[in-house]
C-alpha positions in Angstrom: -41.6 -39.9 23.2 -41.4 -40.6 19.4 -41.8 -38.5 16.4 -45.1 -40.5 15.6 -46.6 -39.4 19.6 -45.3 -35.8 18.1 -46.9 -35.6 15.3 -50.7 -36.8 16.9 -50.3 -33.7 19.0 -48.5 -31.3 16.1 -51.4 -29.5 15.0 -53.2 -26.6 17.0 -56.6 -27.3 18.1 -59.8 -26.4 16.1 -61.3 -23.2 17.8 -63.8 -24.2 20.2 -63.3 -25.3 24.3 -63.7 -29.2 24.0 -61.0 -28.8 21.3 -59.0 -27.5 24.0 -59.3 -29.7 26.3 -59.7 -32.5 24.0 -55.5 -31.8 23.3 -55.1 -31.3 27.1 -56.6 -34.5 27.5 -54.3 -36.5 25.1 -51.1 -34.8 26.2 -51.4 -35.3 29.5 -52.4 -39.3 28.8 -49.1 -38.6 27.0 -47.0 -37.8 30.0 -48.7 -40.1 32.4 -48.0 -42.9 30.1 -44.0 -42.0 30.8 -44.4 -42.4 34.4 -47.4 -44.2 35.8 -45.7 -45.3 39.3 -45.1 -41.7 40.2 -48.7 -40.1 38.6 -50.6 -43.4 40.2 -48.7 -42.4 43.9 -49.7 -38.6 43.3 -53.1 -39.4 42.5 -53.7 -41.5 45.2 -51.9 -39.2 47.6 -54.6 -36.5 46.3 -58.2 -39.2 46.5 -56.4 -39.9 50.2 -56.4 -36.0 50.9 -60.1 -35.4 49.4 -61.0 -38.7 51.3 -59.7 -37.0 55.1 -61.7 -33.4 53.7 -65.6 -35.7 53.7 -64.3 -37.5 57.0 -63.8 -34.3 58.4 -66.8 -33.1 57.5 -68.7 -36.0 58.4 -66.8 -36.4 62.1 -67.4 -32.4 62.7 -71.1 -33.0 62.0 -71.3 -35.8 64.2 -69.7 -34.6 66.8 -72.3 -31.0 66.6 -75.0 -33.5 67.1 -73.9 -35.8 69.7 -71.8 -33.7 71.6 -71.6 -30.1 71.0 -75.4 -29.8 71.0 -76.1 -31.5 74.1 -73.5 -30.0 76.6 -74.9 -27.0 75.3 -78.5 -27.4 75.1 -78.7 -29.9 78.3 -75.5 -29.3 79.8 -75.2 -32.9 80.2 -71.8 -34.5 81.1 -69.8 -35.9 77.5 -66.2 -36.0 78.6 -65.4 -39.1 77.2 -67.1 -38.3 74.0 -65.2 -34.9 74.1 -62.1 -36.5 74.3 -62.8 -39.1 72.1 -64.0 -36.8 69.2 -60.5 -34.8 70.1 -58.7 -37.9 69.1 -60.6 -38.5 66.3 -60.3 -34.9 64.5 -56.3 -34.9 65.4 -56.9 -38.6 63.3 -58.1 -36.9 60.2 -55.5 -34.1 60.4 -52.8 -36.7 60.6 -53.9 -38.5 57.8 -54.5 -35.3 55.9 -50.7 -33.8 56.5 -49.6 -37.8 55.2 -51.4 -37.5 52.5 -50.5 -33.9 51.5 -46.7 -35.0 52.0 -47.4 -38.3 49.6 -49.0 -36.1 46.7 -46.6 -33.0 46.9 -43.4 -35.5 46.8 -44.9 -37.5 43.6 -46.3 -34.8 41.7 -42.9 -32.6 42.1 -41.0 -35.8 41.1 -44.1 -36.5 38.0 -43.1 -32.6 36.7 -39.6 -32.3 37.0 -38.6 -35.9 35.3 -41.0 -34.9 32.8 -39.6 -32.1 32.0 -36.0 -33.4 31.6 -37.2 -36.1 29.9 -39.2 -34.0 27.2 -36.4 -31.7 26.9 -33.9 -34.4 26.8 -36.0 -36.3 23.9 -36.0 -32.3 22.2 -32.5 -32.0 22.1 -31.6 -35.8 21.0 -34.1 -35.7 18.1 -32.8 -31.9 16.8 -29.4 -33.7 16.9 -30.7 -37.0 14.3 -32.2 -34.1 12.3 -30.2 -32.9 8.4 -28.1 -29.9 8.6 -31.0 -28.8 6.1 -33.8 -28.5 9.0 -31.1 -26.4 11.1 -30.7 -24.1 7.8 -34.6 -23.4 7.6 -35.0 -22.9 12.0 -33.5 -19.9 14.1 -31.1 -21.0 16.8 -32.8 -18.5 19.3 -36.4 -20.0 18.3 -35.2 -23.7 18.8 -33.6 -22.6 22.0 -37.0 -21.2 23.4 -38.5 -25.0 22.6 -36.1 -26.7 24.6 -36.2 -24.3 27.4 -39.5 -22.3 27.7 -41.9 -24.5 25.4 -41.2 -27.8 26.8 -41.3 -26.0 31.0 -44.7 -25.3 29.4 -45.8 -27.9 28.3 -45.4 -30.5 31.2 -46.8 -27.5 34.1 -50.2 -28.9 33.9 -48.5 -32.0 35.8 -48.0 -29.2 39.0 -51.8 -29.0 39.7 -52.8 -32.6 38.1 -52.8 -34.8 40.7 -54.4 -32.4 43.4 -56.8 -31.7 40.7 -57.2 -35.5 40.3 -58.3 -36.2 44.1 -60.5 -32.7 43.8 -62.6 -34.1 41.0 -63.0 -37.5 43.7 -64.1 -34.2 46.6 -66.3 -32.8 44.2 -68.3 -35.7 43.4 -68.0 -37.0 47.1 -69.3 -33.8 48.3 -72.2 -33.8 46.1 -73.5 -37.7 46.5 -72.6 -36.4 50.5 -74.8 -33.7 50.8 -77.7 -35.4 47.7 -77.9 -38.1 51.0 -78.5 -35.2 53.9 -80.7 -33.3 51.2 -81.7 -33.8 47.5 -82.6 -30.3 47.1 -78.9 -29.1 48.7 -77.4 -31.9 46.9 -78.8 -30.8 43.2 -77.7 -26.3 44.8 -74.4 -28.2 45.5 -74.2 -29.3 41.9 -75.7 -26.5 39.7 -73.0 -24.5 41.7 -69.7 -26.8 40.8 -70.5 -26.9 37.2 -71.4 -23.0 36.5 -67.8 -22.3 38.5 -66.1 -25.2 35.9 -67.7 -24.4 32.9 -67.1 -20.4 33.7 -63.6 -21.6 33.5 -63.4 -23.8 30.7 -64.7 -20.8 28.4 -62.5 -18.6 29.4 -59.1 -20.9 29.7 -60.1 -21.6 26.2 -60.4 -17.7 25.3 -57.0 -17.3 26.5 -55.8 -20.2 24.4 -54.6 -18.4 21.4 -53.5 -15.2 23.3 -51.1 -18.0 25.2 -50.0 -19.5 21.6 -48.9 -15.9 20.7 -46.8 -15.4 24.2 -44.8 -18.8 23.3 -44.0 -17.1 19.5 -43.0 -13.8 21.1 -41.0 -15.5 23.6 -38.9 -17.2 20.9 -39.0 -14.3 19.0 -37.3 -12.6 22.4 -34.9 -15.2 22.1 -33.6 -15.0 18.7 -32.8 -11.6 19.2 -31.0 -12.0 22.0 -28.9 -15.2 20.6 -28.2 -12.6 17.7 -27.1 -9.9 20.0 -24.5 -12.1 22.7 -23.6 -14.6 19.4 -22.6 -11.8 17.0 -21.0 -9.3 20.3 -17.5 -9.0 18.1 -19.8 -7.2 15.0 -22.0 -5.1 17.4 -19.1 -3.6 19.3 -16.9 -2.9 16.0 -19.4 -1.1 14.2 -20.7 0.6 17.6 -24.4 -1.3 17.4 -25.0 -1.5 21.2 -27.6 0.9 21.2 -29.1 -0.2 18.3 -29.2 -4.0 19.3 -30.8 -2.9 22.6 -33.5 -1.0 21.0 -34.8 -4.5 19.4 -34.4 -6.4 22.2 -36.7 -3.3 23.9 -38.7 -3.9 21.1 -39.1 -7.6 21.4 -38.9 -7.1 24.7 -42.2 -4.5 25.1 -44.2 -7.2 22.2 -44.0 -9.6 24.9 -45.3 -8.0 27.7 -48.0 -6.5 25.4 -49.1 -10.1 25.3 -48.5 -11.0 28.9 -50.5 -8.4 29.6 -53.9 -9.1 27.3 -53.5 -12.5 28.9 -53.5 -11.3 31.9 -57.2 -9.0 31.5 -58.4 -12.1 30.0 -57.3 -14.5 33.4 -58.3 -11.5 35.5 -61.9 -11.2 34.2 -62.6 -14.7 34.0 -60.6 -15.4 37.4 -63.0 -12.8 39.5 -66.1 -14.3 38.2 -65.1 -17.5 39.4 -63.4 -16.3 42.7 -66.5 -14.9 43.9 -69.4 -17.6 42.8 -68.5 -20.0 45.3 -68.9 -18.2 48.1 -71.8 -16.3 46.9 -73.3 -20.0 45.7 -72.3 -21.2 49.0 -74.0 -18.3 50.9 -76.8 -19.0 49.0 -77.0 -22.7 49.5 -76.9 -22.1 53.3 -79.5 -19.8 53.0 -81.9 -22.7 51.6 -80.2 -24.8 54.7 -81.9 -22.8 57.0 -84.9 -22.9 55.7 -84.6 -26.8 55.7 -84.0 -26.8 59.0 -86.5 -24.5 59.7 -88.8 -26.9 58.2 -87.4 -29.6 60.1 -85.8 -31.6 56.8 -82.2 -31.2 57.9 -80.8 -31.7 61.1 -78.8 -28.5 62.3 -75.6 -30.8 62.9 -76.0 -31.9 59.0 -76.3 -28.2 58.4 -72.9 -27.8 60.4 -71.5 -30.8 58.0 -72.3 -28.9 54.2 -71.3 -25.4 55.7 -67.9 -26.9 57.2 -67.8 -29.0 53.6 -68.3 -25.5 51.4 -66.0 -23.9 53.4 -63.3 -26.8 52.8 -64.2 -26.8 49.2 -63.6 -22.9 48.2 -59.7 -24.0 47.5 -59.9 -27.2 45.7 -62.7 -25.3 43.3 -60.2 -22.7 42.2 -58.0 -25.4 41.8 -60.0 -26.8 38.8 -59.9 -23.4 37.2 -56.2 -23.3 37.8 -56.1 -26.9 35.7 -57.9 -25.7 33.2 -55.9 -22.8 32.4 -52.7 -24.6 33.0 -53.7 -27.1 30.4 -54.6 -24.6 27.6 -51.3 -23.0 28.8 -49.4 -26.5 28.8 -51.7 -27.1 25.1 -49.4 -23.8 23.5 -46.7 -24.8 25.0 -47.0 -28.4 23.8 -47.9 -27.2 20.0 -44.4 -25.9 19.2 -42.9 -28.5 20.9 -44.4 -31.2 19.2 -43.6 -29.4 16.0 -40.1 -30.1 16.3 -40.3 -33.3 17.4 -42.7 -34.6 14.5 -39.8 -33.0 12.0 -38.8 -35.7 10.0 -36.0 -34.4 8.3 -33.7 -37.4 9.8 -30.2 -38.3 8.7 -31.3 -42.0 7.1 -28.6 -44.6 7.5 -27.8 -48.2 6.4 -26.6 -50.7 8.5 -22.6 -51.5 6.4 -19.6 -51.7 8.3 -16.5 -50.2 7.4 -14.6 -53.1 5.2 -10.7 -51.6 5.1 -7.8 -50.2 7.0 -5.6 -47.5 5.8 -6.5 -44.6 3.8 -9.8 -44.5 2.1 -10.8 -44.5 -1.3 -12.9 -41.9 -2.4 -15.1 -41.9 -5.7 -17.9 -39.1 -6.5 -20.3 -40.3 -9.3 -22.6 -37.9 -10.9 -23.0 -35.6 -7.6 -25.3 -32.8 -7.6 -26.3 -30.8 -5.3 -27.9 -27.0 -3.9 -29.2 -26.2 -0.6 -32.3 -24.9 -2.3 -34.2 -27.0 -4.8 -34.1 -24.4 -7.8 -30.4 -23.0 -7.4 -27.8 -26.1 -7.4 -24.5 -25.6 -6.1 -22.8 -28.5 -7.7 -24.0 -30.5 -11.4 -22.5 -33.9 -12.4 -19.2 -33.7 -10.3 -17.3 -37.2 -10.5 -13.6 -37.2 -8.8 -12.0 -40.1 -8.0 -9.1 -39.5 -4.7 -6.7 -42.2 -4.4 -5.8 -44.1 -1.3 -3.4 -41.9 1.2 -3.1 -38.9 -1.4 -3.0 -35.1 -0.2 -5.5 -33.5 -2.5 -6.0 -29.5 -3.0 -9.5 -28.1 -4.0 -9.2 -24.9 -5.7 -11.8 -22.2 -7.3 -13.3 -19.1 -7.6 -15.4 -18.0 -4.8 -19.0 -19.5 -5.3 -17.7 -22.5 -7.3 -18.9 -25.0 -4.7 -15.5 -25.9 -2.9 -16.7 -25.9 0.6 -20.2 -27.3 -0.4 -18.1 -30.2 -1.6 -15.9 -30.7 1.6 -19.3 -31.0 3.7 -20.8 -33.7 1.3 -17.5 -35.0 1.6 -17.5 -35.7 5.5 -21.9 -36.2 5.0 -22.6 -33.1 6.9 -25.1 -32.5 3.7 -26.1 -35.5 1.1 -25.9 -34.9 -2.6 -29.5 -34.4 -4.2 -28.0 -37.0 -7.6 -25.3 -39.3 -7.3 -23.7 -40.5 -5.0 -20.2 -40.3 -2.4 -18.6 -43.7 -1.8 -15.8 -44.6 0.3 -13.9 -48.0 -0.6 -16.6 -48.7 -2.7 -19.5 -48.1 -0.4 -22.5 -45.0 -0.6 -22.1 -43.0 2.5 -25.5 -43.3 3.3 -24.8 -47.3 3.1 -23.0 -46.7 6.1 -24.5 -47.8 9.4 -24.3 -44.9 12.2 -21.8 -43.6 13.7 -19.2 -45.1 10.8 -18.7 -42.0 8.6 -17.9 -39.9 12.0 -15.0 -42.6 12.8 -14.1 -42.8 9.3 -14.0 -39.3 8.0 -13.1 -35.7 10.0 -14.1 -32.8 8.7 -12.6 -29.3 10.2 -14.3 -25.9 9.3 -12.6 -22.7 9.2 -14.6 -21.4 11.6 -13.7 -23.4 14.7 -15.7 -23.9 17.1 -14.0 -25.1 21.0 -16.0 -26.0 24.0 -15.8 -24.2 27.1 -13.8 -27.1 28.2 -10.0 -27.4 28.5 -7.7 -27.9 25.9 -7.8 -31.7 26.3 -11.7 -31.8 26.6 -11.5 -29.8 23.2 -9.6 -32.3 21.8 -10.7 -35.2 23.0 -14.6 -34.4 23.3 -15.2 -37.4 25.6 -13.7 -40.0 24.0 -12.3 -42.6 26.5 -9.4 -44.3 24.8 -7.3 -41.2 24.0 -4.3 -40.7 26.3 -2.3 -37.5 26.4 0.4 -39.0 24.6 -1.8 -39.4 21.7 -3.3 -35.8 22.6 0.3 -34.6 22.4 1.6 -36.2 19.3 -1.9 -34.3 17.4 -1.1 -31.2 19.1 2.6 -31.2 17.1 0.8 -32.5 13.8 -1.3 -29.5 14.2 1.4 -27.1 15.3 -0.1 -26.4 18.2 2.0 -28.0 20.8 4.6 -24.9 21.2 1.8 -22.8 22.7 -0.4 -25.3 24.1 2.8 -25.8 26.5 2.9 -22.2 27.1 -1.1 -21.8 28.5 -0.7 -21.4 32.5 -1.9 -25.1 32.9 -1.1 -26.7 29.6 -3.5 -29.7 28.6 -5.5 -28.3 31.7 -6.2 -25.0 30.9 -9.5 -23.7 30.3 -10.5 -21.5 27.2 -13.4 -19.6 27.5 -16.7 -20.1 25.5 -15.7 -20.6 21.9 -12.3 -20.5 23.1 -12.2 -16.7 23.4 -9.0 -16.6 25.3 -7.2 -18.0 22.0 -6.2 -16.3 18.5 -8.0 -17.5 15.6 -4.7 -19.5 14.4 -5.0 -20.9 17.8 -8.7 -22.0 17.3 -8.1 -23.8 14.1 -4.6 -25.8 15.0 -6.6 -26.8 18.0 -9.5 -28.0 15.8 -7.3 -29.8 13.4 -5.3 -31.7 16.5 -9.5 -32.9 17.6 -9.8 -34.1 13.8 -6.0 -35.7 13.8 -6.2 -37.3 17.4 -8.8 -39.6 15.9 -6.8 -40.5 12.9 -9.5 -40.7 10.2 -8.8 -42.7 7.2 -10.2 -39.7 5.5 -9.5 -35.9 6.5 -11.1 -32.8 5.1 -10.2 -29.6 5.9 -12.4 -26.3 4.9 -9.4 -23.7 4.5 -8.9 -24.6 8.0 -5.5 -23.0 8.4 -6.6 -19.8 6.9 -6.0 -17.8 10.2 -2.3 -18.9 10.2 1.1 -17.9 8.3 1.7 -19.4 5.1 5.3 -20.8 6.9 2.9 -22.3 9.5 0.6 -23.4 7.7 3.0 -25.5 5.1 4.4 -26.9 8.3 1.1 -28.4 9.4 0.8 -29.5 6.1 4.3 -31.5 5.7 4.0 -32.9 9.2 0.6 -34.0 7.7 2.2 -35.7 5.1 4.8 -37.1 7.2 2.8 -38.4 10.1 1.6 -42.1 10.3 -1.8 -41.7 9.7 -4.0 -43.7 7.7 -5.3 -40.6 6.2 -6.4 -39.3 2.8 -6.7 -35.7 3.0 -8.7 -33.3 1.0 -8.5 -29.6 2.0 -9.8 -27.0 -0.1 -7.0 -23.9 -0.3 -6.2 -20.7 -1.3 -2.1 -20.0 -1.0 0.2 -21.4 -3.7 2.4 -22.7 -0.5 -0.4 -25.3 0.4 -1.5 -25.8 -3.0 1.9 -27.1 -4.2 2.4 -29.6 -1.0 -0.8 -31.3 -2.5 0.2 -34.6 -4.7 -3.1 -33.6 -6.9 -5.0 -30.8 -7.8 -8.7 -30.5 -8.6 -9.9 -26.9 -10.1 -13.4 -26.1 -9.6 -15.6 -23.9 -11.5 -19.7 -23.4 -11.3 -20.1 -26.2 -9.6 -18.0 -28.6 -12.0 -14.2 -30.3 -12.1 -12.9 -28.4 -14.4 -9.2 -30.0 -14.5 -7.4 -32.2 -12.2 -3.9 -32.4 -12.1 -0.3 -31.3 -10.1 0.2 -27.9 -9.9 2.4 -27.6 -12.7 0.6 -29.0 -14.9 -2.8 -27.4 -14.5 -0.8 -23.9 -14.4 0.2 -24.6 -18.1 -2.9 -26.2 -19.8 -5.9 -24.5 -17.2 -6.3 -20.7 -18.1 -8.7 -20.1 -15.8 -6.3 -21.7 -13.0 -3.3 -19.9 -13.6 -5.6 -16.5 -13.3 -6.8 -17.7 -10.1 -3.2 -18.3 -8.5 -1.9 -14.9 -10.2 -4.8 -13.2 -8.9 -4.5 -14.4 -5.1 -0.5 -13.2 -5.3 -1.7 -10.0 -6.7 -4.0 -9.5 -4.0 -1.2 -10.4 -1.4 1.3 -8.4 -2.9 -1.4 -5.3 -2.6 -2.1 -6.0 0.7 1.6 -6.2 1.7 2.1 -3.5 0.1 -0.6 -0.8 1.9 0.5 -2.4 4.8 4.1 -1.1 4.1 3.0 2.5 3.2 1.0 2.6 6.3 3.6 4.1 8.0 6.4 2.8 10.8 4.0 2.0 13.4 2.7 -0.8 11.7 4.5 -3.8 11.2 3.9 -5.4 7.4 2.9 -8.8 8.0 4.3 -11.6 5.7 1.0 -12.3 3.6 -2.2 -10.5 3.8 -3.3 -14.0 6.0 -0.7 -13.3 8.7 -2.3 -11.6 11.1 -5.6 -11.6 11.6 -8.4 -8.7 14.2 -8.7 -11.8 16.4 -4.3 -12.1 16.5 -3.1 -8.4 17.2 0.1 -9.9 18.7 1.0 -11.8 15.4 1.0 -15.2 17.8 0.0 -17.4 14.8 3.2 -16.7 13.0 4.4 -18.7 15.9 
């Protein structure tokens, strides 16, 4: 399904019924479309049921006339015919159970690969989509579309094809009973279309009551993604009861909803419940009178009663279509509003052109994640091949917004990013992830093991190669101590580790993949300053084609670097060693003096806190998520 199907369907229907179904029409042409051997066996399944329903009828009235009448009337002897009609009605009900099998099997297969597929098609366009759309969607609201919304959308497929072969029945049984009677024929009509059109109106009523369920539902589902996502915060500041009370909340909205649905299906489905077999009541009541007048034959009589009474079903089936389809319609709306986004990550078609460690030039970058409040004006930097370069400002000035334009997580708004000479949006797909790695400080793992963390699927990494990132990264020493090494399974987010832990495996995934370009977002933050200059001079030391950029706060990781670029409001201030910027930056040397003065406080409470607590090494050494002090291993 593309984004152009999407967008055809995108907008919510004008108020009215044909609107309605007008949109129920052209999504479920949609879906069809995607599977016509499965909806064309479903289908025919269904015309081959409501085909056996009119033979039935037909063989039951023939067999009143010709046999039933007789023995009775004349007692005369029809054995053979008996028999014969026996075999002839277990006939029909064979070929009715075949055909109930054939439509059931195709239109469970029609629903269920339609869903995965729609859901599939959500999930792989959300992922071609700018980190910009993710900034502007809630998580919990994009998780009800790919779960809830698109269930939705496809379960008018459930009652289609029945639906299909019902419509054949309907207009069978009317041309059937038109050629007994004209009169019954036209009853037979007048009474199919009041029940249909009773429950067009009111699927349509319910329409935008449905729309509103799908919003609360999301709504429902943000909260809870905020709840279970952000558990740590809630249980430190004691929030449990709070956080329950708006899921309640949410919770009670919902059902509100569900519930004026409901009246509005209740009403309209009572009406419509009852009019057939008050219309078919009536309609046999005329029948009488025919035959009374001797115009119908009382066996043809038998043949529409037995035909009504077959019918009741498959007329509340049409209602049930109707309101599955303005059901699927709401469903369908918000899906196709994510899928007609077309905020895509645009790509060129170059191929990376060198080996080794890249060369990176900014040119005039600017850049803010809002259109009036920029982030970065006019930076130009030029990183040489294989250098270890440190990124250092005040908080605010734009360092970490330049380490994701860096690794093209974001693209600048002016200017442009080119590595060995090329624009990073030059870049054909899939080049700037094997080129450049980009590690966070937050770090996310997988519930996976530690080798599907580092790994992440990728077929040509061995463990040797998984080992030899795991000592780059200084993570090998505990890594070897987990119950099942390489094997061992972490947890969602990788709960059952530190926060040291989390980042050294994070940087091994980033090293195992040896990047000609690595940036790292204060990604060692969680570790010792001892540890974390390790990492950084087995960085160094290690063969790997790698320029490195890491934005940092210690002085210990700031003098490993072999350049220096000081960032303020957005701009390159100075760029130099360490040394050097200390004696001609100002604004530098504050910076450095300030973060050792804020160490040296925070060792220093630490110390007058008493003998129970033991003064950790820098205010970075041990973190809530580390109470054991493992990442000063």
């Amino acid at each position: 399904m593309t984004s152009a199907d999407a967008s055809a369907g995108a907008g919510a229907p004008s108020a009215g019924p044909t609107s309605v179904l007008a949109a129920g029409a052209a999504l479920i042409g949609r879906l069809l479309r995607q599977q016509p051997l499965a909806a064309s066996i479903a289908i025919a399944g269904a015309v081959s049921f409501a085909s056996a329903i009119v033979a039935a009828a037909g063989v039951i009235g023939r067999v009143t006339d010709e046999v039933l009448i007789p023995v009775l009337a004349e007692g005369a002897e029809r054995g053979g015919l008996l028999r014969s009609a026996v075999l002839i009605i277990l006939g029909v009900a064979v070929w009715k159970a075949a055909s109930i099998v054939l439509r059931r099997t195709a239109a469970g297969w029609l629903q269920f690969r339609a869903t995965q597929r729609l859901r599939s098609d959500l999930v792989r366009h959300q992922l071609s989509l700018s980190l910009r759309w993710y900034s502007r969607r809630n998580v919990g609201d994009l998780l009800s579309v790919s779960a809830a919304d698109a269930s939705q959308a496809t379960d008018v497929l459930a009652p289609l094809p029945f639906a299909s072969g019902v419509a054949f029945l309907l207009v069978a049984a009317v041309a059937f009973v038109a050629r007994i009677d004209v009169l019954l024929g036209v009853l037979v009509a007048v009474l199919l279309v009041t029940v249909v059109l009773l429950d067009s109106v009111g699927s349509w009523r319910a329409f935008r009551e449905m729309e509103e369920v799908q919003a609360r539902r999301a709504v429902l589902s943000g909260v809870a993604h905020e709840s279970f996502d952000g558990a740590l915060t809630v249980k430190a500041l004691g929030r449990e009861a709070v956080e329950a009370d708006r899921f309640a909340t949410a919770a009670a909205a919902l059902r509100d909803q569900l519930v004026r649905v409901g009246r509005t299906w209740t009403g309209y489905r009572a009406a419509t419940e009852a009019l057939p077999a008050l219309g078919s009541v009536a309609i046999l009541v005329v029948g009488i009178a025919r035959v009374s007048a001797g115009d119908v034959r009382t066996g043809e009589l038998v043949t529409i009663a037995y035909l009504l009474s077959l019918m009741t079903v498959p007329i509340r089936l049409i209602g049930y279509l109707l309101w599955d389809l303005a059901n699927s319609v709401a469903g369908w709306n918000r899906v196709a509003e994510v899928l007609a986004a077309g905020d895509r990550v645009a790509h060129g078609r170059a191929a990376p052109v060198a080996d080794g460690a890249a060369d990176v030039a900014l040119a005039g970058v600017g850049f803010g994640y809002e259109p009036d409040t920029p982030v970065l004006h006019d930076l130009s930097l030029t990183i040489r091949p294989g250098t270890t370069v440190a990124v250092v400002g005040p908080t605010g000035s734009g360092k970490s917004t330049l380490a994701l334009l860096l690794a093209r997580l974001w693209d600048p708004d002016t200017g442009a990013i080119r590595l060995d000479g090329r624009d990073l949006r030059s870049l054909a797909p899939g080049v700037v992830p094997e080129e450049v790695a980009f590690v966070p400080q937050e770090a996310f793992l997988f519930d996976d093991t530690v080798r599907g963390n580092v790994v992440l699927g990728a077929p040509d990494l061995d463990d040797a190669r998984v080992l030899e990132a795991l000592e780059v990264a200084g993570a090998a020493r505990f890594v070897a101590a987990l119950p099942e090494g390489l094997d061992t399974r972490l947890g969602e987010r990788g709960t059952t580790l530190s926060g040291g832990q989390r980042q050294r495996l994070a940087l091994a995934r980033a090293i195992v993949r040896r990047p000609r370009l690595l940036v790292l977002d204060d990604a060692t933050s969680a570790v010792d300053p001892s540890v974390e200059a390790g990492i950084l001079r087995r960085l160094r030391d290690a063969e790997l084609p790698a320029t490195v950029v890491i934005v940092a706060y210690r002085r210990a990781s700031i003098v490993l670097a072999d350049e220096v670029v000081y960032v303020e409001e957005g701009r390159v201030v100075d760029v130099g060693s360490h040394d050097d910027l200390l004696r001609r930056s100002p604004g530098y040397a504050r910076l450095l003096t300030a973060y050792e003065t804020d160490a040296a406080r925070r060792r220093d409470e630490a110390t007058s806190a008493g003998p129970r607590v033991r003064p950790p090494t820098s205010p970075d050494a041990k973190r809530p998520d580390d109470p054991a002090g493992r990442d000063r291993a």
